[in-house]
MIKE-798602 format. One line per 5 residues: number of its first residue (from 0); their letters; for each residue x, y, z of C-alpha. Coordinates in nm, 3 decimals, always signed. Example, Ala and Ser with C-alpha at 12.3 -4.5 7.8 and 13.67 -1.06 7.14 Angstrom:
REM residues 2
0) AS) +1.230 -0.450 +0.780  +1.367 -0.106 +0.714
***
This chain:
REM residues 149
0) XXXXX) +0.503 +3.699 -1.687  +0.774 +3.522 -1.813  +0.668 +3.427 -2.175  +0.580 +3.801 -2.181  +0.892 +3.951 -2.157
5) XXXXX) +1.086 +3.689 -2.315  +0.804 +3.764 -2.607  +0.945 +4.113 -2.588  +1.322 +4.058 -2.591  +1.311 +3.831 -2.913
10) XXXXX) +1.086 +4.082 -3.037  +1.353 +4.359 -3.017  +1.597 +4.089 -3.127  +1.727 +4.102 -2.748  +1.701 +3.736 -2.724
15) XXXXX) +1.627 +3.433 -2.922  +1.215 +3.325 -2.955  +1.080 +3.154 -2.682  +1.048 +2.839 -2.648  +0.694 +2.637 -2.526
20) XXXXX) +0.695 +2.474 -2.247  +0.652 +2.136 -2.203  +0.366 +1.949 -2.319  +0.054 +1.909 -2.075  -0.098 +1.550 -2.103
25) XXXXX) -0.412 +1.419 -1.894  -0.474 +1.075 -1.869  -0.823 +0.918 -1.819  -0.782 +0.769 -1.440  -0.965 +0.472 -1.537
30) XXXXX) -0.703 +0.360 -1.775  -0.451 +0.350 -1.452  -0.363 +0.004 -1.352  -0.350 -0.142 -0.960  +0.009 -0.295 -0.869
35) XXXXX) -0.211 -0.533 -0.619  -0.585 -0.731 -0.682  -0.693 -0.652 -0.322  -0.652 -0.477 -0.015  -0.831 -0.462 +0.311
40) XXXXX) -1.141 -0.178 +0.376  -0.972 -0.123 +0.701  -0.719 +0.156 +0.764  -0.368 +0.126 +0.904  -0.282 +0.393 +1.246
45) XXXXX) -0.061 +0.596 +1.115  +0.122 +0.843 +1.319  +0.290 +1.167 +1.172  +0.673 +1.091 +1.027  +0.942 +1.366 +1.110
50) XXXXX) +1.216 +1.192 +0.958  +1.286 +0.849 +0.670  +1.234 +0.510 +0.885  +1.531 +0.354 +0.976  +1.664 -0.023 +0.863
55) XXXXX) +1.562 -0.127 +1.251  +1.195 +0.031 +1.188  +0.885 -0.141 +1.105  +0.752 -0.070 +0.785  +0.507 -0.173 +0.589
60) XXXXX) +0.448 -0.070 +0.179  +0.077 +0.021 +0.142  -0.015 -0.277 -0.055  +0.128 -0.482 +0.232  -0.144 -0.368 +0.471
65) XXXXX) -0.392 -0.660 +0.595  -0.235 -0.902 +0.319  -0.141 -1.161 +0.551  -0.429 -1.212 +0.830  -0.490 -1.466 +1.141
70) XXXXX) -0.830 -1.542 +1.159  -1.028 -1.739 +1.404  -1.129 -2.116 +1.273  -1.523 -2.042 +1.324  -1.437 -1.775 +1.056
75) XXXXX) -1.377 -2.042 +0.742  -1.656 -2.042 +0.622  -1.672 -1.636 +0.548  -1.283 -1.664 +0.447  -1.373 -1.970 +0.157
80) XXXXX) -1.688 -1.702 +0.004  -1.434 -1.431 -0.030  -1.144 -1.619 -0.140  -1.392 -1.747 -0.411  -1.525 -1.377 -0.470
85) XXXXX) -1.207 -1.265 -0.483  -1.043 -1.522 -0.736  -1.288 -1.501 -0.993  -1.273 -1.081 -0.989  -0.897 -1.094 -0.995
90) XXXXX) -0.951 -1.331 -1.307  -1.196 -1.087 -1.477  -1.018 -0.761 -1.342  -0.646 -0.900 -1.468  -0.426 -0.680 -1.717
95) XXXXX) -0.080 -0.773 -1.857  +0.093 -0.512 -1.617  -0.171 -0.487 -1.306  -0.525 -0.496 -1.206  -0.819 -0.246 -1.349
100) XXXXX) -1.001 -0.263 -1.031  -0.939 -0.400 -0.654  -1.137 -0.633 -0.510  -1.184 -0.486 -0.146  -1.225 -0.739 +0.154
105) XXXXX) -1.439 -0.628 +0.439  -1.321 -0.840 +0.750  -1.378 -0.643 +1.146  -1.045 -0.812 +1.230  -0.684 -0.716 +1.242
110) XXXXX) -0.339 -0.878 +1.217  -0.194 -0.687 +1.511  -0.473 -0.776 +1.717  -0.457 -1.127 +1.619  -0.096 -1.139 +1.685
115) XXXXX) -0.112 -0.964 +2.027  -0.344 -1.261 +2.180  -0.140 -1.543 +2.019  +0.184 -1.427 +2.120  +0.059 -1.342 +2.459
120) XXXXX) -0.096 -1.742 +2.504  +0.145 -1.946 +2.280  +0.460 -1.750 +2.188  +0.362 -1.733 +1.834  +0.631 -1.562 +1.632
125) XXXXX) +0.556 -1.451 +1.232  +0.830 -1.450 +1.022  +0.801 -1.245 +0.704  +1.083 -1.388 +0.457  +0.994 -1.135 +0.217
130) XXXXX) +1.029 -0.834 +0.395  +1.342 -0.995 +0.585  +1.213 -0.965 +0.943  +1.022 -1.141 +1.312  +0.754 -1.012 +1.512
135) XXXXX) +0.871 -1.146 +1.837  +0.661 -1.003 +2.085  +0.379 -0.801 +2.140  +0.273 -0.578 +2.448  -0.140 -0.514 +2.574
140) XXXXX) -0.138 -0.163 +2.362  -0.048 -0.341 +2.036  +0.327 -0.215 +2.053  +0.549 -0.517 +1.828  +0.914 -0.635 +1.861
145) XXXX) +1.042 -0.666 +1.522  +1.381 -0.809 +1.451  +1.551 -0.790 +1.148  +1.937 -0.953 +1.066
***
């Protein structure tokens, strides 16, 4: 409706002509690139966000999920056939800027979970130095105690 009636105002010499918009431009999604070469199949809980986290809250950036994992010993064996997997597609899969695909690990356990039962038996603490921040402590329902300086 707009390009219509400015159409008929320059027309009339009531304004000047109109001008086009801008530009439309579609990109083929297969020439997007990853920013990560692999990320777990499993899905973080995520519970509705009213407001912007806090610098005391918890967060993690969605290519953080499941990249750091505790995994039982008797579990090797799987772990060294997907690390291998996994470096020779990141190898083939490799762009200057990114990855053109994501190599996606299927393992049935969790870091939470993980952390939970080795806090609760040995007072294990992870320290993320990237992200600046402990877990401390975990309770039964998989609630964390982060601290962060």
């Amino acid at each position: 409706m707009r390009k219509i009636l400015a159409s008929l105002l320059a027309s009339v010499g009531l304004a000047s002509e109109a001008q086009p918009g801008p530009k439309v431009q579609t990109i083929d999604p297969n020439t997007v690139l990853f920013s990560t070469p692999t990320l777990s199949d499993d899905l973080a809980s995520l519970e509705p966000v009213a407001t912007r986290p806090s610098s005391t809250d918890f967060v993690f950036h969605e290519d953080e999920w499941s990249q750091v994992e505790f995994l039982t010993k008797d579990r090797l064996p799987e772990v060294q056939k997907l690390l291998k997997e996994y470096k020779a597609f990141e190898q083939v899969h490799r762009a200057q800027y990114g990855w053109r695909k994501v190599y996606v690990r299927k393992l049935d356990f969790k870091l939470t979970q993980a952390f939970v039962k080795l806090n609760a038996s040995n007072g294990l603490l992870l320290v993320d130095w990237r992200s600046q921040l402990v877990l401390v402590a975990a309770s039964k329902s998989g609630e964390v105690e982060v601290w962060r300086p």
